[in-house]
Structures are given as C-alpha cells and as structure tokens.
VEXDOTOR-842755 format. One record per residue: x, z negated, y negated of N, C-alpha, C, CB in turn. Coordinates in steps of 0.02 Angstrom, whole numbers, plus 32768, in hexadecimal, padded with zeros to 4 digits. Glycine has a CB too. Layout:
BEGIN
XZYXZYXZYXZY/...
***
This chain:
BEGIN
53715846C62753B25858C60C53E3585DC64753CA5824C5D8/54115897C643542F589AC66C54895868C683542858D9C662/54A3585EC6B354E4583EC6A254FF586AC69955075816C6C9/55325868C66D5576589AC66155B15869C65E557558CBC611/55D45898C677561D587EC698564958BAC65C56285894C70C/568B5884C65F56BD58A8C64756F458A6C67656CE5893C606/573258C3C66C576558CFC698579958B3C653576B5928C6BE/57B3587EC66B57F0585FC642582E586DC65957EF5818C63E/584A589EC613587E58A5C63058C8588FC60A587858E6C642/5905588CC63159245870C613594E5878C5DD59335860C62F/59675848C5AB59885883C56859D3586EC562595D5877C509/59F058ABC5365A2758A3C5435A595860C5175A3958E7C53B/5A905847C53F5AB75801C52B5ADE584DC4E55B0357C7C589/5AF65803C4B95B135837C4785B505848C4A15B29580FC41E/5B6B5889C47D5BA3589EC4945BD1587AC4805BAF58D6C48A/5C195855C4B95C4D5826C4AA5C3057F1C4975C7A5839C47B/5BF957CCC49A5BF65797C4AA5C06576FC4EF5BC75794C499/5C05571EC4EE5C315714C5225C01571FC55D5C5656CEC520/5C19572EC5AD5BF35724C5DA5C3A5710C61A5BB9576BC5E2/5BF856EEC6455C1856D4C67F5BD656DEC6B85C35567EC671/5BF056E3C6FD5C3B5702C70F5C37573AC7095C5A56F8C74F/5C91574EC70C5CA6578BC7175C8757B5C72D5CCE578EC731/5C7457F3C7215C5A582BC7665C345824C75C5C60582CC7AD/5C065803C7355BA557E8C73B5B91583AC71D5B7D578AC6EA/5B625848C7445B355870C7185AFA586DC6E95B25588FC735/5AF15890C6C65AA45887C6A05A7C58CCC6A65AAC5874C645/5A5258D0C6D45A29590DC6DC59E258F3C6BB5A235928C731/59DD593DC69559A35940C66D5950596FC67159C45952C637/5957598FC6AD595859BDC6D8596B59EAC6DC593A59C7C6E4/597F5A08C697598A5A53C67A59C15A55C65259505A6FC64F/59E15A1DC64F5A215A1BC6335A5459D7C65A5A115A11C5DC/5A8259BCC6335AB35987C6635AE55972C63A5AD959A8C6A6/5AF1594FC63E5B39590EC61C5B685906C6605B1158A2C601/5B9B58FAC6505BCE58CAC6835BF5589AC6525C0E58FCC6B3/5C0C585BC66B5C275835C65F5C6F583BC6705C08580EC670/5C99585CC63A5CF65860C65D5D185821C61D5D2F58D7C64D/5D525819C63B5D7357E4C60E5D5857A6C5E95D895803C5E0/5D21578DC5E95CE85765C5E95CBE577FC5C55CF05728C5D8/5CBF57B4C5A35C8057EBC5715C60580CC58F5C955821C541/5C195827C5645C035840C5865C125899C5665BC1581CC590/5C1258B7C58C5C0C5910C5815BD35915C54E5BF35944C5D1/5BE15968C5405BA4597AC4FF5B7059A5C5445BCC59C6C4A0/5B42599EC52A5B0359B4C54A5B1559F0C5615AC559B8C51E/5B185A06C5BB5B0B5A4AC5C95ADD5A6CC5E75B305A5CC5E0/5ADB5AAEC5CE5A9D5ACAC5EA5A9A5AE5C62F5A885AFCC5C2/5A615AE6C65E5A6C5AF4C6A05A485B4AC6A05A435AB2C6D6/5A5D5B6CC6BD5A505BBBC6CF59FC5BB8C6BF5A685BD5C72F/59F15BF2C6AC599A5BF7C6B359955BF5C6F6596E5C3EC694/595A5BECC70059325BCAC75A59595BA5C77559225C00C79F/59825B7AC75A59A55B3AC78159855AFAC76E59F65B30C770/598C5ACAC78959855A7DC76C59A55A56C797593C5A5EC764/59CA5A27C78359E859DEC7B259BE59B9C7A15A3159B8C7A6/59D459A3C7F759B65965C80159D65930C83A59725976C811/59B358E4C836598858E7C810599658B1C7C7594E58DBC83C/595C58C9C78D596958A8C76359785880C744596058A7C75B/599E5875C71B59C8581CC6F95A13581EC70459AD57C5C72F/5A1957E0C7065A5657C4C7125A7857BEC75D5A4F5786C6F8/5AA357EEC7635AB657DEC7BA5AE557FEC7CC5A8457EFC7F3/5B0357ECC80C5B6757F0C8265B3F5848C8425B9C5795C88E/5B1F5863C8545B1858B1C86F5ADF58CDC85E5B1B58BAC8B8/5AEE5915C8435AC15929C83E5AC65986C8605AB25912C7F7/5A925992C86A5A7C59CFC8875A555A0FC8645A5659B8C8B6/5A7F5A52C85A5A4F5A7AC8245A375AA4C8615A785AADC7D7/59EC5AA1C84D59C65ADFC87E59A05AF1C84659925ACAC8CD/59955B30C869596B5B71C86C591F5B59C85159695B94C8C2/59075B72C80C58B15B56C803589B5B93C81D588A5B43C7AB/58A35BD9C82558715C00C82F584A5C09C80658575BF6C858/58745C0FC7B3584C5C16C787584F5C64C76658595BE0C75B/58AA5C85C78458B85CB2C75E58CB5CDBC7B558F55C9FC717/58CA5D2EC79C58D85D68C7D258A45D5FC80759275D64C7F6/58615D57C7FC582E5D6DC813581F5D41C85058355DB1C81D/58435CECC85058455CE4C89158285CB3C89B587B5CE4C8AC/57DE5CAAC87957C85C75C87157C55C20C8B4578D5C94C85C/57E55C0DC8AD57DA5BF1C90157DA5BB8C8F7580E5BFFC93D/57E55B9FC8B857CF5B4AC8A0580D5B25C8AD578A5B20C8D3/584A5B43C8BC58855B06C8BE58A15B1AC90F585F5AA3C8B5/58655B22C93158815B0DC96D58A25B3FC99358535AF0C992/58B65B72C97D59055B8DC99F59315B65C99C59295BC7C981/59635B5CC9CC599B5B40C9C459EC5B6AC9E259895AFDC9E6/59E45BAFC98E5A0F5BBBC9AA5A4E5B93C99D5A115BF2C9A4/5A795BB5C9C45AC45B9CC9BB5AF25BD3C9C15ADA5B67C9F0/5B2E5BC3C9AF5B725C01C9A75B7E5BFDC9FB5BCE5BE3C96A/5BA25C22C9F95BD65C2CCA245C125C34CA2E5BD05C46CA36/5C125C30C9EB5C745C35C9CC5CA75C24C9F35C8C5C02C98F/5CB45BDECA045CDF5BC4CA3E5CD75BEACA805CCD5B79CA4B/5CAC5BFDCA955CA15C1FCAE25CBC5C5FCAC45C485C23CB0B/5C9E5C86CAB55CC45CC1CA995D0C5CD1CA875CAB5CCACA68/5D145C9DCA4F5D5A5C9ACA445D945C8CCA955D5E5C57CA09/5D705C6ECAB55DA15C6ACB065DA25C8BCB355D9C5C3DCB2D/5D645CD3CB305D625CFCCB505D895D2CCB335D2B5D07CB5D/5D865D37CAF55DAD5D7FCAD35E055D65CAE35D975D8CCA60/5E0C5D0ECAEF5E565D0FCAF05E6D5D09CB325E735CDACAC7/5E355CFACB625E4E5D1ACBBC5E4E5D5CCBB75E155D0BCC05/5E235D8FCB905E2C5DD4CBAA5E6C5DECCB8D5DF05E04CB97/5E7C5DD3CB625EB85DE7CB3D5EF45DD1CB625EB85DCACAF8/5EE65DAACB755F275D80CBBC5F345DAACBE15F115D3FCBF5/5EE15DABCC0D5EFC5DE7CC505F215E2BCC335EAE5E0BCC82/5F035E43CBFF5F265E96CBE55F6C5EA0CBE25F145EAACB97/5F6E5E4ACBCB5FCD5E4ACBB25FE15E2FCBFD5FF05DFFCB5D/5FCD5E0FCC2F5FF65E04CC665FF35E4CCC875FDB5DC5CC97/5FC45E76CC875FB15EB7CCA85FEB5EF1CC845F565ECACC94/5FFC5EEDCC4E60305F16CC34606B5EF6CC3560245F2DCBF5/60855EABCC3060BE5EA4CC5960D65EABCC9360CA5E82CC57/60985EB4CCC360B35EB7CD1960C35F04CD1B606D5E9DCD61/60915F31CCFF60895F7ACCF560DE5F92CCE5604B5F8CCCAE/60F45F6ACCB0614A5F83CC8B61795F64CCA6615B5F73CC3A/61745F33CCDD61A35F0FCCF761AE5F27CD3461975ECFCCF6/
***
C-alpha cells in the first residue's frame, strides 16, 4: 500500500468575527482574509495563476505567479515584479527636463 499525503489547507475565520492582531493575514492559498478593526474581512479571491503565501495566519504575505494560466507553465518560480515606482520617476524626470527645456527656450 502506498503512503498518501494530503496538503492541509487553511480555512477561512467567519467574516467579522473577532481577530487579533491588527493587519494579521489569513492566506488560503487561493484566496485571503485580513484582520481590520479587530474583524476579520469576507473571503477574497486571488487572480487566476496567483496564490499567497505562505499559508495561515501571518503579519506578510506575498502573491506570486503559479504558472498555471497564459501558457507559462514554470511552477511558481518567476518572480515577476512591477515597476511602477521606477517608471513612475522616470516619466516625472523626463517631464522635468521638457518643462525646464521650454522655460530656458522662452526666457
């Protein structure tokens, strides 16, 4: 006979019941709770091919990439990330120089 294993995972606290502390999360892998005002949130769902981690009860959590959906099978382990902030400070230096470049230009 063979061993079989299960993967336990965690379930969700009722919605507005009490929790402590603040900020706590509850990741489920595929969905998530937070704890605001001492309650807890109603169950949300995470994007297809995402999951946080890691699972349970805890002050941070992290959504990556499963590589389950857009052909990219890679098991999790991309780690992309945005670039939003870098971007956002490049589009607002180029926009700086243009406007110092057309005030020196009219002055």
């Amino acid at each position: 006979m063979g061993l079989v294993t299960t993967t336990a995972e965690r379930r969700a606290e009722a919605e507005g019941a009490d929790c402590s502390p603040e900020g706590q999360w509850n990741c489920m892998p595929r969905t998530w709770q937070r704890c605001a005002d001492g309650k807890w949130s109603q169950v949300m769902n995470l994007s297809d091919g995402t999951i946080c981690t890691p699972a349970g009860l805890t002050e941070e959590i992290t959504i990556e990439h499963d590589g389950s959906v857009n052909g990219t099978d890679d098991g999790g382990g991309s780690r992309r990330t945005s670039d939003g902030t870098r971007s956002s400070v490049s589009r607002f230096l180029v926009l700086w120089v243009l406007a110092m470049l057309i005030q020196w230009r009219w002055s």
